[in-house]
Phi, psi and omega in degrees: 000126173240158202183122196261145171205154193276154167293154146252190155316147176071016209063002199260125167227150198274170164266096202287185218237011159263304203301306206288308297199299181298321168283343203045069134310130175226194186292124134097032170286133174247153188248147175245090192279171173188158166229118188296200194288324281201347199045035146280121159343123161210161193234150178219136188240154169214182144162219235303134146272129164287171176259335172306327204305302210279336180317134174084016159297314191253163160259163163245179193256001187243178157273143170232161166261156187262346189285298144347294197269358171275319193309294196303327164288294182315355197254000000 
């Protein structure tokens, strides 16, 4: 599939709604360039991480306090 799309001001350009649709690209999604070995382009969407995504992911081998580990930031 090729799909053309204009530079605007600023550099700036859309993401056409075949790309957005194949990938499920939404609001607030990141686009990743890179040029690959070949000196080409390439692009990747991935996205966004949150601190909601990952809270609570990981364990500790201990107990924590939440009270505590706020104090501790703040210090």
């Amino acid at each position: 599939m090729t799909v053309t799309t204009k530079i605007y001001e600023n550099n700036q350009t859309a993401i056409p709604s075949e790309i957005r649709k194949k990938f499920n690209i939404g609001k607030n999604d990141l686009v990743e360039w890179s040029i690959n070995e070949k000196g080409e382009p390439e692009i990747k969407f991935r996205k966004k991480t949150s601190f909601k995504d990952i809270r609570g992911k990981g364990k500790l081998d201990y107990k924590t306090n939440s009270v505590d580990l706020k104090k501790e930031l703040y210090k």
